[in-house]
PALOZA-613677 format. One record per atom (N, C-alpha, C, O): x, y, z; residue in one letter. Coordinates in pm, whole numbers, plus 50000, padded with zeros to 5 digits. Layout:
N
XYZA;...
This chain:
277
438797134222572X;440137128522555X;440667123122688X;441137111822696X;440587131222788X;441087129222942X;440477112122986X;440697107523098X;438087116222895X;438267100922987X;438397091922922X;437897082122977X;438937089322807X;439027080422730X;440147073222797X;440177061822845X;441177083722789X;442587083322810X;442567069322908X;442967057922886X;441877075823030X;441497071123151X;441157055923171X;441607047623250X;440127055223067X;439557043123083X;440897031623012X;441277020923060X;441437039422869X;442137030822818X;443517020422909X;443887008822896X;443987032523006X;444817027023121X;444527025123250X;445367027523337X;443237020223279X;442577018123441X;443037001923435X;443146994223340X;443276999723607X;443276987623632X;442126982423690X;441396985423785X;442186969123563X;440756958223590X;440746950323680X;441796943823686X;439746946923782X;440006936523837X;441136932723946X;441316920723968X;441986943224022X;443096944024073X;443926932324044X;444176923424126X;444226932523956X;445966927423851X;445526914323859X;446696910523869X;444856903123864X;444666889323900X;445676880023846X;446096869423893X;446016887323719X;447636876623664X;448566877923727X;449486869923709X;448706888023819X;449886893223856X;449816886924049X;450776883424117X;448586887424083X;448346881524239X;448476864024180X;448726856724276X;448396858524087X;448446844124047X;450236841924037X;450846833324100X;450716849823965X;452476851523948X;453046847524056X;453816837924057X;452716855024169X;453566855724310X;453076844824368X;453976839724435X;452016838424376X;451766824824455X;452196812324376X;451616801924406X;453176811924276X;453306803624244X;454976799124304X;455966805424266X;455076785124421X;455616782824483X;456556773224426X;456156764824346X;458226774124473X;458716763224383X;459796760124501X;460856764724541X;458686746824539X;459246735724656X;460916730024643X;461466722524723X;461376734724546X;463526729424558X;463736744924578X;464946746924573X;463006757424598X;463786767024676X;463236766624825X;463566775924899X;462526757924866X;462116760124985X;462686748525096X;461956739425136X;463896750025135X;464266738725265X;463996740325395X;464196751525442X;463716734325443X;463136725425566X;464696730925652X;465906730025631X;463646737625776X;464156738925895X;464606755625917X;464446763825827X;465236759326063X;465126774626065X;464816784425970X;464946778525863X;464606791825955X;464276803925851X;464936819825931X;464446823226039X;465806826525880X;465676836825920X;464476851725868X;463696851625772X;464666861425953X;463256868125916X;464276878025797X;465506877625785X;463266886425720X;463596892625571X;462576903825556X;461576906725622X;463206909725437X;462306922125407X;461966915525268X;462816907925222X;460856917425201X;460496917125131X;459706919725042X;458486920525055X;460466921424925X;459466936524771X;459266928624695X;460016918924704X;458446928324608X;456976926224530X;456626935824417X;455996945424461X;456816936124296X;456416943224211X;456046938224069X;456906932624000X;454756940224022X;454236935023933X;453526943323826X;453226954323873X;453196942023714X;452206951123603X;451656940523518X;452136929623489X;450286947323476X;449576940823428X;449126952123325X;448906963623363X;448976947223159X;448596953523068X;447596945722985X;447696933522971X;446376954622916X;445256941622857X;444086949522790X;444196961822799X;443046944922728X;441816947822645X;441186942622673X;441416931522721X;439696949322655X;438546947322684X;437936936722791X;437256927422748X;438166938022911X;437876952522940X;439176958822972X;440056950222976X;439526968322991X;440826977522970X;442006973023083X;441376972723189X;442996970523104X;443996970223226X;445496976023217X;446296971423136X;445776984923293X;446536987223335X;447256996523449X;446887007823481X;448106990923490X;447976988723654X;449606981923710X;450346974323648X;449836989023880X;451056980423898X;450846978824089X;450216987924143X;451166971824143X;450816962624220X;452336958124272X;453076949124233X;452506969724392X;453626967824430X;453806968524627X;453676978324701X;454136954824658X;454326953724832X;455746948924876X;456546940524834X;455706957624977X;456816957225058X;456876956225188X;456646965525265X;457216943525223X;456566934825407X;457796929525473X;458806925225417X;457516930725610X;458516929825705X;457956908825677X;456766906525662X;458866898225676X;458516885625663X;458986879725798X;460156878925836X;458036876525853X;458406868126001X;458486855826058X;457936855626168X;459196840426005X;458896828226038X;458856824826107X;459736829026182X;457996815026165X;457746808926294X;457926794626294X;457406790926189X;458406784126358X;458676773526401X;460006769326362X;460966776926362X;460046758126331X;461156751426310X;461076747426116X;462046741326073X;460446749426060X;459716746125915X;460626733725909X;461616734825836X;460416720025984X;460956710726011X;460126698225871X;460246686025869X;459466705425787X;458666699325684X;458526704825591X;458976716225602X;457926701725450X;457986709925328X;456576718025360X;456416729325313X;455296710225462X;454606720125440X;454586733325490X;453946742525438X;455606734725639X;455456739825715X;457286751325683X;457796756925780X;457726751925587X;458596750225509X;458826767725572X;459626773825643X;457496770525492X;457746791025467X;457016794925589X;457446805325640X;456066789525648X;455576793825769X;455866807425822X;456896809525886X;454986816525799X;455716831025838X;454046841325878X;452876837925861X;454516852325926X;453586864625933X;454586874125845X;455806874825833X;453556880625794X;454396895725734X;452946906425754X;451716904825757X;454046919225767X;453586929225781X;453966943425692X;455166945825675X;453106951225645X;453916958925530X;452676963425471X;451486962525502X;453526969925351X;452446981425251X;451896971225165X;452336959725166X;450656976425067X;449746969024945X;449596977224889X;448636983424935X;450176983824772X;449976994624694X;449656990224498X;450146983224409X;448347001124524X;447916998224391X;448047009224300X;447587019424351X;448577011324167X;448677024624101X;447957021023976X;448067009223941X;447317028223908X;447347030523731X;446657049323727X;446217056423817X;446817051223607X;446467065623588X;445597063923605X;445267075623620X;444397056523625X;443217062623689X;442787064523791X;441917073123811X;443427055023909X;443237060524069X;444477051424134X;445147043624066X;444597053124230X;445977051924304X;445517045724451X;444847054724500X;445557035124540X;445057029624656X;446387024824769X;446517012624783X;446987030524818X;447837026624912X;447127020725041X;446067025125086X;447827010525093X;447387001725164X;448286999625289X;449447003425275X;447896993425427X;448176985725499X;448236970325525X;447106966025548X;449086962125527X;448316949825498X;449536940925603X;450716943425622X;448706930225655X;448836923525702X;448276906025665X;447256902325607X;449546897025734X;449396888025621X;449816876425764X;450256877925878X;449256861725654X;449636853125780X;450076841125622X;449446839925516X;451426833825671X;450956822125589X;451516808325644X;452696804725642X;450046798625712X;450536787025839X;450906778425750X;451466768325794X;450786779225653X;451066763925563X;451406767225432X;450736776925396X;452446761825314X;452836764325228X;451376764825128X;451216774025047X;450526755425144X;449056756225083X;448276765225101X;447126763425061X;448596776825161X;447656787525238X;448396795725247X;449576795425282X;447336809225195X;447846825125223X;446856834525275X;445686831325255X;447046843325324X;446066851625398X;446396862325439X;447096865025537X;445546873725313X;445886889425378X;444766898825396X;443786898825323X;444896904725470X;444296920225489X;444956930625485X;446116932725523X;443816941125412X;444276953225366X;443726964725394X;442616966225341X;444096973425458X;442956988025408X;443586997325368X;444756997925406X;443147006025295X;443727020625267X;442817028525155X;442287025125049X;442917041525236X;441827050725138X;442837050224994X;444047050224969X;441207049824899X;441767054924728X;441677070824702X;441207079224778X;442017072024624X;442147089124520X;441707080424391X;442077069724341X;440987087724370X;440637085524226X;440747099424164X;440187109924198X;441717096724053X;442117109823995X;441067119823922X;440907132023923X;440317106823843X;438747114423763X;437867103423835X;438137091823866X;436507112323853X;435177110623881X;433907108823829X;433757118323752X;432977102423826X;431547104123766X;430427106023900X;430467097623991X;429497116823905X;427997108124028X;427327104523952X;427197109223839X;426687094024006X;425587087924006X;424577088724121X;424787091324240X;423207085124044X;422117091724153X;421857075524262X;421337074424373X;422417066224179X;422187053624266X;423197042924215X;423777045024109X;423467030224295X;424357025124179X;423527014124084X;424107004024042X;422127016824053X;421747010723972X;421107017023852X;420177012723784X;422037031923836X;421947039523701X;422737036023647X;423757030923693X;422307038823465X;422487033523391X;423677037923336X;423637050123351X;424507035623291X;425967043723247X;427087032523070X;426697022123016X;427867037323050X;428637029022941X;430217031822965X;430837042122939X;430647020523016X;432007020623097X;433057024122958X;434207028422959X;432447021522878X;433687026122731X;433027039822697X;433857041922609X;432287050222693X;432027066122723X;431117069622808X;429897070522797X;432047072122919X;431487079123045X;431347097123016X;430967103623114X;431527102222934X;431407114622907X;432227123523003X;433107116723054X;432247135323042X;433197142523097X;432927138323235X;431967131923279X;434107143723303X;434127139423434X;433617147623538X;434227158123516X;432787150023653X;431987152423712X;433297159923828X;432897168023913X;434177157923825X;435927161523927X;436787153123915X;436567141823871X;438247158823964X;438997154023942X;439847146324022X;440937141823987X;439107144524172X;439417138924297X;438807134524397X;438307143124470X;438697126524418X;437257117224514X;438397106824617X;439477101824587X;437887106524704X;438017097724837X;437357088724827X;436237091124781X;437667074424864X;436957064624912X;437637055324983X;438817058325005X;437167042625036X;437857036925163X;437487024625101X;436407021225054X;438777017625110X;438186998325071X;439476991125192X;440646993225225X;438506982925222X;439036971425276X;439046957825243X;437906953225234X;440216947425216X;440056934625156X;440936922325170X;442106921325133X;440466916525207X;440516901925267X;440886890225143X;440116886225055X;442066887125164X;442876879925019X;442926864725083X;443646862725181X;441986852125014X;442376838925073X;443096832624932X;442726834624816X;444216824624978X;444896815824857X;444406800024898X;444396799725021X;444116790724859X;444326780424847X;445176774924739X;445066778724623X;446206763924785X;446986755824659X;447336743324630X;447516737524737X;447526735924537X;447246719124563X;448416719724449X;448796729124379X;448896704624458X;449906705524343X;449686687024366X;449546681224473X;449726680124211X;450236665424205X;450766662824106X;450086663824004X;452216658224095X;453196657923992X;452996672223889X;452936683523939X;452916670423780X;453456685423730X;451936695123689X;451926704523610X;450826690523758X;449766696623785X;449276701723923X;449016695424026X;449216717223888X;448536725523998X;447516733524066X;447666742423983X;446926736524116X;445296739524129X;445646753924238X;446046752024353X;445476764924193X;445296777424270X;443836784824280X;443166788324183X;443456786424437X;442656793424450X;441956804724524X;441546803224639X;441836814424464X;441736829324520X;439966833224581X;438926828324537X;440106842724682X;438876842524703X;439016860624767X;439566861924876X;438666869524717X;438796879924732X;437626891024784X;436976898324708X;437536890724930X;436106902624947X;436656914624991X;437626916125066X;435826924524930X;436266937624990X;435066943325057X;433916939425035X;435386952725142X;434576965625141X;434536971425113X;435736973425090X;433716985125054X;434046993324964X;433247006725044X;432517002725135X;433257019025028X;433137031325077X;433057038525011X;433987038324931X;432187048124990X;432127061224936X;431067068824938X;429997065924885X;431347080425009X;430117093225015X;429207090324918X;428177084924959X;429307092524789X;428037088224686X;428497078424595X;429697075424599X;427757073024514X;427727065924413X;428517070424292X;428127078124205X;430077062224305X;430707065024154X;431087051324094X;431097039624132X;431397058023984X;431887047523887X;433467040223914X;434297046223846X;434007030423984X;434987028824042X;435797018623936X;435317007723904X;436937022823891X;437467017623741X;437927004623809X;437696994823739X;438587001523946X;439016983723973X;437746975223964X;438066963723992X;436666975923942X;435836966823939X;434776972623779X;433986963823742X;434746981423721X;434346990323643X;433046987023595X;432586982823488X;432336992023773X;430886995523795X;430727005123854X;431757011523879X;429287011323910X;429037018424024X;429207015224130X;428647004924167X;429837020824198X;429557014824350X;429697027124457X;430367037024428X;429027025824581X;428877033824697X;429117026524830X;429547033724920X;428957014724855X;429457011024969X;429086996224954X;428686992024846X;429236987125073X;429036970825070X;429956966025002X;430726971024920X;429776953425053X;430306940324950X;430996937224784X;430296939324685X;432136933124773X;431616927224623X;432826914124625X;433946918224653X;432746902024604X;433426892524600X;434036890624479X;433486894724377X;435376883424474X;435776877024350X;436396862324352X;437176860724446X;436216850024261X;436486841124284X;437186839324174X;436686842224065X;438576833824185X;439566829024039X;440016813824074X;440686815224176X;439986804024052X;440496792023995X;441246790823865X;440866791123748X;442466789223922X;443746784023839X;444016773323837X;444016767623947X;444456763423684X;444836752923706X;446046749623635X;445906749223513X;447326746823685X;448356747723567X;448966736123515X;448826726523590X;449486734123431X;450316720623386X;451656724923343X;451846732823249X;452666719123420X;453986718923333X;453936710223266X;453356699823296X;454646712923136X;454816710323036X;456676708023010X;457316698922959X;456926716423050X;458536715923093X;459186723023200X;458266730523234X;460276726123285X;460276727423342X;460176742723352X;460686748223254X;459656751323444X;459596765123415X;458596771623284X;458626782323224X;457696758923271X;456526765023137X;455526759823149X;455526747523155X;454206767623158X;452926758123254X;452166765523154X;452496776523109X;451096758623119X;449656760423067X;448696759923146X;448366751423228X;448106773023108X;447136776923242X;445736777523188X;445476780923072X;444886774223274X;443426773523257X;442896780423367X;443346777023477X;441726792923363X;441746800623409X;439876802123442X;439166801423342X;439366803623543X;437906808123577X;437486817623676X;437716814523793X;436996827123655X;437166841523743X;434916848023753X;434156851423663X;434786847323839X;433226856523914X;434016863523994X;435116862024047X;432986873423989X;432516888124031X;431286889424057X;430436885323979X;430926896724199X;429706898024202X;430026913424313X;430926913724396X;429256922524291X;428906929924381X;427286929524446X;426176929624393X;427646929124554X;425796920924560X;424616934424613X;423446931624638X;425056946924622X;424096957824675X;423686958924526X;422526963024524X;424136957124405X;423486967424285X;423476947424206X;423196946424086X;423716937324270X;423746919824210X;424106925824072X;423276924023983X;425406933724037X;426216934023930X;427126918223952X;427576913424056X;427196912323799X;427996899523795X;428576895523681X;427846895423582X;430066891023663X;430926890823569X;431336877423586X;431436871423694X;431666871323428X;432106856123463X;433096859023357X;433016868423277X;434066849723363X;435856849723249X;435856835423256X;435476829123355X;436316829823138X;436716815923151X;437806820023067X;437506829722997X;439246814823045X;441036820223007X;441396807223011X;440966797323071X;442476809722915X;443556802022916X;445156808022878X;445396819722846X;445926799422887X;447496813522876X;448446801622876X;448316789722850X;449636810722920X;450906804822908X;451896814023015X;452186825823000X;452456802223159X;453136811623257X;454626805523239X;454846793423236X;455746817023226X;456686814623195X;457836821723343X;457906833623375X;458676809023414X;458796819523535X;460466811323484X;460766802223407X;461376822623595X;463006821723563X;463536829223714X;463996840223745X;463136815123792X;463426819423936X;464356818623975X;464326819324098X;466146816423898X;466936824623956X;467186840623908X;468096847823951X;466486843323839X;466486862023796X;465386865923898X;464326871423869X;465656863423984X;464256872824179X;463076868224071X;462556876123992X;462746853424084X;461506847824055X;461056855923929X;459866853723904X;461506862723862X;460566866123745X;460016855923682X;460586845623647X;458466859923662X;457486858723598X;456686862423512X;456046871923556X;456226858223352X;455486864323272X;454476856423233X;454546844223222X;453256865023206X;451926852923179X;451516859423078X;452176869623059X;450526857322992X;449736857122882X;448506849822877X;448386837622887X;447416859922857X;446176844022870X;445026858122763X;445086870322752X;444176847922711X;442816853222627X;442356845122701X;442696833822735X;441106855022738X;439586848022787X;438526851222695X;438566856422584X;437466846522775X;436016850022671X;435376855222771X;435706851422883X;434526863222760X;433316867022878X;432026858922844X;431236859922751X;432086850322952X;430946845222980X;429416849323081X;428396842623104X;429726859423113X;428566870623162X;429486885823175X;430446888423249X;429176889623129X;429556908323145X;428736917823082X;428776917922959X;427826927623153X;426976937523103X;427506944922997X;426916952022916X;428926941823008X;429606958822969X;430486956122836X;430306961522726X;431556945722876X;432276943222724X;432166927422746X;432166920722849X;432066923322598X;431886911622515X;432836904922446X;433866910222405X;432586894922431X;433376887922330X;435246885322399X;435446885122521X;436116884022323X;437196880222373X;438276890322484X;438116902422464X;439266887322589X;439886893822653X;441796895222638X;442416892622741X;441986896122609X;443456896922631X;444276905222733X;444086917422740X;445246898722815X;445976908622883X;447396894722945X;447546882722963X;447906903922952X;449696898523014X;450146906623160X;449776917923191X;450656901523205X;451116907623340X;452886904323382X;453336893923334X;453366908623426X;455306902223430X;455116907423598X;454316916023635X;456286898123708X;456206902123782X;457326897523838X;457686886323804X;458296906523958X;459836897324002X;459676902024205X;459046909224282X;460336895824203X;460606900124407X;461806900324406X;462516898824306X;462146902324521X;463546902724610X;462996901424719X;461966906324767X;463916892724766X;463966889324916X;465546894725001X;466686892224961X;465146902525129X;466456904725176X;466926897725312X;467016905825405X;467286883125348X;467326882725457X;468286885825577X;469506885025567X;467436890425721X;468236895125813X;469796886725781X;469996876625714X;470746895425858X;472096886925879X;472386883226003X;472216889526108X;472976869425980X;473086864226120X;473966871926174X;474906876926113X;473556874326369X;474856879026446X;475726870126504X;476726874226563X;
């Protein structure tokens, strides 16, 4: 019951609807010239099937601009510094993260922070054989591991079409070989990349149709996952940018689950900026 439970509310894939939500930029809130510096919170959830998600994805960063943002590209121009925190009932990852962003087209973070994983499985290697929908009882109820990860955005926009793109490597850590529910494989240490391409269309203003393409690869055990999606992003950026998405995919390579995906994610910020003296 415990790992069912478990699996039914683990987060897949660290929230990807929900890291797509927040990069979506809307150039008539962004004017040209000084910027004062701000605190700024971040909180998002993501809920979904097969393969299972759920999960919340919440940062809070000191925001630091630099120049004159005397241009639209150079508009948000900032460093931030601050927490990356990941929760769902199945393991919990608090983070450090540091962030740079030189151009409104570009984002860039790093992260580290040890996980807890609440339940456990060993494995004798990570190229034993296992079934991510019954893992059978759990082997403990608390494990350590260490990930580090490197977040690139690219973004393009021409008239009411937009092109987002993510490129996500981590490191990953752990004494032995477990079953680690954000990527929901084995893993023990090395590499594993993820690539998402977004493409959106407004349709009206504040309502975009999204087309969606997502790999995975962990390359020590060459485990590999492919998604091709489509959805609907609905944002209401004077309520602190809220955002809600919706998308079904298909799996186009996955060892593990088949056939169609569903999941939704909602997500809002606040921004607090310093006051002038």
């Amino acid at each position: 019951m415990i790992r069912r439970a478990c699996l039914c509310l683990s987060l897949f894939l660290l929230l990807p609807v929900v890291a797509l939500a927040q990069t979506l930029p809307n150039p008539e809130d962004l004017p040209t010239g000084p910027r004062p510096a701000s605190w700024h919170l971040y909180n998002g959830m993501a809920v979904g099937l097969n393969g299972p998600v759920f999960g919340d994805l919440f940062k809070f960063y000191r925001k630091m601009p630099w120049g004159e943002g005397k241009t639209l590209l150079t508009s948000d121009s900032h460093w931030r510094v601050g927490t990356h925190d990941v929760v769902s009932p199945a393991y919990a990852r608090p983070a450090i993260l540091i962030g740079v962003s030189p151009l409104l087209i570009m984002d860039l973070d790093v992260h580290y922070g040890p996980g807890i994983s609440f339940t456990y499985e060993k494995y004798k290697s990570v190229y034993a054989n296992y079934d991510p929908q019954n893992l059978g009882d759990p082997d403990g109820y608390m494990k350590i591991f260490h990930q580090a990860q490197a977040n690139l955005v690219l973004k393009a926009a021409v008239g009411p079409v937009a092109m987002l793109h993510f490129d996500d490597l981590d490191y990953f850590y752990c004494d032995e070989p477990i079953f680690l529910w954000e990527v929901a494989t084995v893993v023990k240490d090395g590499f594993f990349l993820r690539d998402k391409t977004y493409v959106l269309i407004e349709f009206q203003p504040n309502w975009r149709l999204l087309l969606d393409y997502e790999n995975f690869e962990y390359f020590k055990s060459d485990y590999k996952t492919e998604l091709l999606a489509s959805g609907i992003v609905i944002q209401n950026p004077a309520f602190h940018n809220l955002t809600m998405i919706v998308q079904l995919g298909y799996h186009l390579r996955n060892p593990d689950f088949k056939g169609l995906k569903i999941w939704s994610a909602a997500q809002m910020e606040w921004d607090f900026p310093d006051k002038k003296k």
